[in-house]
Every structure is written in C-alpha cells, then in structure tokens.
C-alpha positions as CSV (number, residue, x, y, z in Angstrom):
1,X,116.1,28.9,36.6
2,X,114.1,26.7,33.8
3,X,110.7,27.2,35.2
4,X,109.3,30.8,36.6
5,X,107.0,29.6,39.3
6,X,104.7,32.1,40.6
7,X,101.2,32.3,38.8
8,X,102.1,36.1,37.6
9,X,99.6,35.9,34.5
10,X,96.5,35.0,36.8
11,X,97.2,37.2,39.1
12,X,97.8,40.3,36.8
13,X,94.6,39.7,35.3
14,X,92.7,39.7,38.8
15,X,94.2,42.7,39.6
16,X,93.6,44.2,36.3
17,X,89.7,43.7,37.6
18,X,90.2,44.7,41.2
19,X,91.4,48.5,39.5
20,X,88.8,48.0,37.2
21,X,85.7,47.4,39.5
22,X,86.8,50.6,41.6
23,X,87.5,52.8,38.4
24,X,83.6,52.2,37.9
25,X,82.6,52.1,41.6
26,X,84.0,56.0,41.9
27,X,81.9,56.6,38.8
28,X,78.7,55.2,40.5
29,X,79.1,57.2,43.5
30,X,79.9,60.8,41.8
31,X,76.1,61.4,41.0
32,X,74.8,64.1,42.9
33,X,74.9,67.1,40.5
34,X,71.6,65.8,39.0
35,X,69.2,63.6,40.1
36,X,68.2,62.0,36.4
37,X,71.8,61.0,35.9
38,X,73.6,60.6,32.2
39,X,77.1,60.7,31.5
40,X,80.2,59.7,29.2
41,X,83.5,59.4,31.0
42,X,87.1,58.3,29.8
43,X,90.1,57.2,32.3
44,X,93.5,56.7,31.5
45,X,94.6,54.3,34.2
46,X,98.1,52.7,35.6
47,X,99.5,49.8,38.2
48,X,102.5,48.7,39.4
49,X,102.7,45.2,41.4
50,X,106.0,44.2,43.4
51,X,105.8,40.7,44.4
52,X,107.9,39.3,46.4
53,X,110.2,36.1,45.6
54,X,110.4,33.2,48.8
55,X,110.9,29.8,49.0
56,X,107.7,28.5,47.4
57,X,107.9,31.2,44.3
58,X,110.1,33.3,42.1
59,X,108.9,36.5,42.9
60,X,108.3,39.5,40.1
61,X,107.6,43.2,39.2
62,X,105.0,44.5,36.9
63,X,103.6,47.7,35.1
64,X,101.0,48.4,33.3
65,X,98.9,51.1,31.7
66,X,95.5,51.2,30.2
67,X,92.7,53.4,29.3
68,X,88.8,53.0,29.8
69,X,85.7,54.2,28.1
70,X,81.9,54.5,30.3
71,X,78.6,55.4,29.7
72,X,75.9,56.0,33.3
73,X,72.8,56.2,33.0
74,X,70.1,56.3,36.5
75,X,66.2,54.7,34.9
76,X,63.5,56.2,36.8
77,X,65.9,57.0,39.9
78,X,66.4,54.4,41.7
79,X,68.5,51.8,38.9
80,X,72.0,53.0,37.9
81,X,73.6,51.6,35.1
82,X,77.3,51.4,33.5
83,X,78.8,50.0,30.4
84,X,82.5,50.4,29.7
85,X,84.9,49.1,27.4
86,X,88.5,49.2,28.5
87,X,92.2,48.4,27.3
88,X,95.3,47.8,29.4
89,X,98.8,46.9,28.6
90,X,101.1,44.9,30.8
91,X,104.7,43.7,31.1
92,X,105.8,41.1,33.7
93,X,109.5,41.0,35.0
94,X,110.7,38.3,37.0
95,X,112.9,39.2,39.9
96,X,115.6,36.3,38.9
97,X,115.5,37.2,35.8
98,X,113.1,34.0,34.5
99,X,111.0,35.5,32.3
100,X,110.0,38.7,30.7
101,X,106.1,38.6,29.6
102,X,103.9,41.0,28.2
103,X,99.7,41.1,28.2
104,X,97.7,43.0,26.0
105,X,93.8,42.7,27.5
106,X,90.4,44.3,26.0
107,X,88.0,44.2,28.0
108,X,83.8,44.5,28.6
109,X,82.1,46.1,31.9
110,X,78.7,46.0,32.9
111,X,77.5,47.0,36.2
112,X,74.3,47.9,38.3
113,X,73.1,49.4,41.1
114,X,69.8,49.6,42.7
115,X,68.7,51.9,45.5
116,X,66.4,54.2,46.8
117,X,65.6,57.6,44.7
118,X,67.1,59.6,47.3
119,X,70.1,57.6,47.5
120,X,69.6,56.4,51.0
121,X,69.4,53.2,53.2
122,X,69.7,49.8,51.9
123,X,71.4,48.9,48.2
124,X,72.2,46.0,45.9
125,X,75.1,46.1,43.1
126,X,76.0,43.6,40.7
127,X,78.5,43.8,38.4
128,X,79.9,41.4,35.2
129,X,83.8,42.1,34.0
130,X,85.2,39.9,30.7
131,X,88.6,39.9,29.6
132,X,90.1,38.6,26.5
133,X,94.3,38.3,26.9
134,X,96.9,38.1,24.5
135,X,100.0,37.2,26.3
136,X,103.8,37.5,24.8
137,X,105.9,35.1,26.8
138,X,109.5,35.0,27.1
139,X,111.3,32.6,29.7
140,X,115.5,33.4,30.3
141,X,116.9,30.0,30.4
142,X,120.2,30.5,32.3
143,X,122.0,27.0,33.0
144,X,125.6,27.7,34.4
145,X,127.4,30.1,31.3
146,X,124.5,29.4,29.2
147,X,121.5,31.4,28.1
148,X,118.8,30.5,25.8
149,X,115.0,32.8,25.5
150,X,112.0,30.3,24.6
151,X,109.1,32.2,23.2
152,X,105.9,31.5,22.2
153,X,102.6,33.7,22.1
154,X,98.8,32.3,23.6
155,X,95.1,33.7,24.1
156,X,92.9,33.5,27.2
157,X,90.1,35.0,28.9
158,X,88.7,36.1,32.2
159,X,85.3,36.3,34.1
160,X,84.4,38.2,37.1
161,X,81.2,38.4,39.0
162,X,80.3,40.5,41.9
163,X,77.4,41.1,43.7
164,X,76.9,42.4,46.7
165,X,74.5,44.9,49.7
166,X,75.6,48.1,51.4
167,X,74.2,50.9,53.4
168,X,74.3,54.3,52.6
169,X,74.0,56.0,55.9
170,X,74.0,60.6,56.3
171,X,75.4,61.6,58.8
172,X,75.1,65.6,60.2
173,X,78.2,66.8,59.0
174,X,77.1,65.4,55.3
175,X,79.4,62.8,55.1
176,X,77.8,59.5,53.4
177,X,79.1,56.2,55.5
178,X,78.5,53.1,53.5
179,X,79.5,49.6,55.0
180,X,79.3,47.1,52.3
181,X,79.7,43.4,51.9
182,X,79.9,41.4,49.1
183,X,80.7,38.1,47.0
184,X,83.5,38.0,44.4
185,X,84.2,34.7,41.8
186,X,87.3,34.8,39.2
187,X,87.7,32.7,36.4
188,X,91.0,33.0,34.1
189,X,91.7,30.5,31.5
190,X,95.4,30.4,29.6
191,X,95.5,28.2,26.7
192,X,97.8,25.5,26.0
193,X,101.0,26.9,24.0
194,X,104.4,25.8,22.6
195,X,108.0,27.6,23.1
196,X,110.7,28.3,20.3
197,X,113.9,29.3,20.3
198,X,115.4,27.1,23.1
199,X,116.2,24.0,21.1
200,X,116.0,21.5,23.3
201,X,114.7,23.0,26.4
202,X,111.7,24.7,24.6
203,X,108.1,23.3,26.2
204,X,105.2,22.6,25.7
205,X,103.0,23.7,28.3
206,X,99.4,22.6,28.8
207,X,96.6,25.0,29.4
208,X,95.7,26.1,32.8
209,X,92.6,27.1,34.5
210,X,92.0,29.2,37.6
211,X,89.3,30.2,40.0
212,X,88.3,31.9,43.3
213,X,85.7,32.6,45.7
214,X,85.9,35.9,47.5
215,X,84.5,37.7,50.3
216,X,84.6,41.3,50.6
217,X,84.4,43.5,53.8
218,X,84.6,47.3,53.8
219,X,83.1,50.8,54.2
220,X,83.0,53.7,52.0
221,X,83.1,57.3,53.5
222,X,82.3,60.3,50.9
223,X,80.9,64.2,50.9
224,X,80.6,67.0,48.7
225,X,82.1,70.3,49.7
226,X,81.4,73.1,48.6
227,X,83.7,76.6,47.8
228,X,82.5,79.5,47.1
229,X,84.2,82.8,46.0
230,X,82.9,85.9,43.9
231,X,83.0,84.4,40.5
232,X,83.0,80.5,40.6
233,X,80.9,77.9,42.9
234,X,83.1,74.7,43.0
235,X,82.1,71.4,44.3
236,X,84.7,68.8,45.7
237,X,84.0,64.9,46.5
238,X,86.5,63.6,48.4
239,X,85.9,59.4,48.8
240,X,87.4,56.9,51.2
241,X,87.1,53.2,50.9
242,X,88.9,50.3,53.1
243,X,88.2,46.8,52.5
244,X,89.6,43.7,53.6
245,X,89.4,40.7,50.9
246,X,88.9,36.9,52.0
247,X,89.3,33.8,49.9
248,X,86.5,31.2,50.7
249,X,87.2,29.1,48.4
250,X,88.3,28.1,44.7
251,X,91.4,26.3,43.4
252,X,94.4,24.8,45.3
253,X,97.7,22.8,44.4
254,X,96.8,24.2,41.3
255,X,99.4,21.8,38.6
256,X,100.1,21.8,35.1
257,X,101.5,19.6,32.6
258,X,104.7,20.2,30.6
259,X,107.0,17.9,27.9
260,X,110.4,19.3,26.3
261,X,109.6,19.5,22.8
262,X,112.4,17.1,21.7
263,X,111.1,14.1,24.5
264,X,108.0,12.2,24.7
265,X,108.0,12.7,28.1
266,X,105.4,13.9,30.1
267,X,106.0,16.0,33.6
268,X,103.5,17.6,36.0
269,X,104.3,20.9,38.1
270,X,102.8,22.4,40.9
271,X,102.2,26.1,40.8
272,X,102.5,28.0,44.2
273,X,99.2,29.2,45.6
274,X,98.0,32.5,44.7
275,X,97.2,34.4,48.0
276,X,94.1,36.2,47.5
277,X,93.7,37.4,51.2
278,X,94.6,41.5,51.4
279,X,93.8,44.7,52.3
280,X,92.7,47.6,50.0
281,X,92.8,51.0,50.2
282,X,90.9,53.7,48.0
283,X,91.1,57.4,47.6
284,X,89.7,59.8,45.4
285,X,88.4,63.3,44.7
286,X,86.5,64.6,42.3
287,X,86.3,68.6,41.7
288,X,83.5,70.5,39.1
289,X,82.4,74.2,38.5
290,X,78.3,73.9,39.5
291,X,76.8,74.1,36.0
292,X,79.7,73.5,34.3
293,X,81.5,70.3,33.0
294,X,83.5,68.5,32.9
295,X,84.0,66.5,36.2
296,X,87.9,66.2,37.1
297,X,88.9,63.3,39.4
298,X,91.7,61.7,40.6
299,X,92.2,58.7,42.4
300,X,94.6,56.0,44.1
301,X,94.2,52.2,44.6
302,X,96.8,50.1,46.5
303,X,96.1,46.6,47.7
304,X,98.8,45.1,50.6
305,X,99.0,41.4,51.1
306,X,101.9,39.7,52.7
307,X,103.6,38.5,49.5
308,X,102.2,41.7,46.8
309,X,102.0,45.2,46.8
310,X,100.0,46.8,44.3
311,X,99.9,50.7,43.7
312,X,97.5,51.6,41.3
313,X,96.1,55.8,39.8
314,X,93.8,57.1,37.4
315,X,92.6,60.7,36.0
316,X,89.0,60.6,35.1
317,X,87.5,63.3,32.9
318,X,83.7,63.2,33.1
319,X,80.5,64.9,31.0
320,X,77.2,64.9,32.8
321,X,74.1,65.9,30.7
C-alpha cells in the first residue's frame, strides 16, 4: 500500500478529547465532601483504539498514555470551575502495515459549571479543550519485493467546544440521576508537510482541515456510600454514565492534495469519512477516609461504534482543602 487511508490522526486527537472531557467531568461531580469546594488533582491516563480495516479504509491500532494536571474551585456555590493542563503520548499502527505514526500533544482545559447551591435541578456546563500536536510520521512503502519508509515530521492543533443542560434529579435511595444533553464542535488542523527517505515515492502532502458538529444524549447515575467500622468512616462514589453520540453535521468527502516529490504533478485523494456516530460508556468510583485526603478514584471509558473500539482508564489522586 502507498497511501494509508483512514483519517487515524483526526480521529486520535478527537478521542484524545472525548477521555479528556470525562477525566474532568468525574472531577466536577466528586464534590460533596464540602460545600465551598477547592482542590488539586493529578491523573495518569491511557487508551487503546482498534479500528477496523474494510473496503473504504485501511484500518489501525493505537495506544496511548498521558498524564493530566487540575485545579476546582466552586465561587459562591453555585459556579464550579476547572483548569487543567494535560500531556498524552500516542503511537498509530496500521493494520497492513502502511504506516507507523507517533503524536506527542500538550494540551489546555477550561471548563464550567453552573447550578443551584444545593446541587439540584436544572444545570449548564461549558467547556473549552486546545490541543497543540506534534506528529512523527512514518509510511511502509511495500511495492512487490520492495520496501521503502518516507518520513517527515508536522505541527497542528485542535479546538473543542461543548456546552450543554442536564438535570440533577435525588431520588430516595440517594442515588443522583442526571439526564443531560448537549452540543459538541471539533476542529483539528494538520499542516502541510514533506516526506524523505523514499526517493522517488516520497510526497508532499498538503495540509488538511477537519470539523464536526455533535450531538450528545445521555444520563449520569451517581451516590455516595458510606462504611463504617470502629476506627475509619469511608465514603465510596460509584458513577455511571451512558451516552449516545450523533454527528449533525461538519465535513464530508473530506480530499487532500498530494505531488511525488520528483514530479510536477499534482493529484487529489479522498479520505474515507470519519464516523462520529457511537456509544459511550463510563464507570468510575471514587473512595476517601471522611476528614482525610486524599480522594482515590478509578475509572473506565470505552466508546463502541461500528468501525472503532476505544478502551480507555485512569487513576485519579485528589486533595480537597
């Protein structure tokens, strides 16, 4: 194969988001130790993506790993807010063996929430993610019982905006339901780069642009438990979320422009479309000593489509103060 097909930067860097924007949800919600909230928290964070290869796409397998930095604080009680810087680290592996690519991303969060003091009834959130990539690419050029690797190295960033109402509703056996709805939009940008190392099949590749409009659909279910024994007084949160994830509109047929560096000729691709229609699935539990720190959690992310998989975990340590 000359040309990987299958839009695997884009949609590594969505996903990258998706992970991030529930690492910082989960935070939002574990807030009822105090009712003036503050607190630092760090998250060391990990994904794996298997994407599947058919007719229109070369399919491809990726891992990552990354770590993440937040600071909450709740104004007057009713307005939370979260900042958060964050890292990640991700290599790409296509299933045919077309190209091996690695992304290094930093990475800005800002998110808030507004809400009744006591927490219940209607609420709005709004959030604001930026990404800056650095991407290592590597295509495998494998033409009958030859092989040639063009490399080449490019920048790029990415914007996401959320916002979006939900419903925090207490039921008798203390468990919070919360339907929720909201708006998503995704803008990457990959700038125009040039291979080496293939002679005369190395590119040059024009810069590509991507966008999305989503809708989201899904409800939160969470509680605090308490367990009590002679000498400690624990707390757990256990938190459910399912969501189903739309695409209403954005790019389509997206295409790109590409020359062999040793022609003057000029050739347009078409890239397959990235399905952004899936189902997500969110699972954590967070467990502290009352009037003691820190905060322990865990937690699981997956989101199932028809062409992706995506398995995603973190460990949160968190200081309330």
């Amino acid at each position: 194969m000359i040309i990987p097909k299958n839009n695997s930067s884009f949609k590594s860097n969505i996903n990258l988001l998706q992970n991030i924007n529930s690492i910082t949800d989960n935070n939002i919600i574990s807030n009822i130790t105090k009712k003036d909230n503050k607190s630092l928290w760090g998250e060391i964070f990990g994904n794996v993506i298997d994407h599947k290869k058919d007719r229109n796409q070369s399919g491809y397998d990726s891992a990552s790993v990354g770590i993440i930095f937040g600071y909450n604080t709740d104004i007057n009680g009713n307005n939370y807010l979260n900042s958060s810087i964050f890292y990640n680290n991700s290599n790409i592996d296509g299933k045919m063996g077309s190209q091996t690519d690695n992304i290094k991303s930093v990475g800005l969060s800002l998110n808030h929430k507004i809400h009744k003091k006591d927490k219940s009834g209607l609420f709005n959130y709004n959030k604001l993610n930026l990404l800056y990539n650095i991407y290592n690419l590597q295509r495998n050029i494998y033409l009958g019982n030859e092989y040639r690797v063009a490399k080449a190295d490019t920048e790029g960033n990415t914007v996401n905006i959320v916002t979006g109402l939900g419903y925090n509703i207490s039921s008798n056996n203390s468990v919070n339901i919360i339907p929720k709805i909201e708006y998503q939009y995704y803008q990457d940008s990959i700038s125009s780069y040039q291979e080496s190392g293939a002679n005369n099949l190395s590119l040059k590749v024009e810069g590509q642009d991507y966008n999305s409009h989503k809708l989201k659909i899904g409800i939160d279910l969470y509680s605090a438990k308490e367990l009590v024994d002679k000498n400690s007084y624990f707390i757990y949160e256990p938190k459910l979320s399912l969501s189903f994830i739309k695409k209403i509109g954005g790019a389509k047929n997206q295409k790109t422009k590409i020359s062999f560096l040793s022609q003057n000729q000029e050739f347009q691709i078409e890239m397959p479309n990235i399905n952004d229609d899936y189902i997500s699935i969110n699972t954590s539990l967070s467990i502290y000593e009352k009037e003691k720190m820190p905060i322990f959690s865990i937690m699981y992310n997956g989101a199932f489509s028809k062409d992706m998989m995506s398995n995603s975990g973190s460990i949160n340590l968190k200081y309330e103060f």
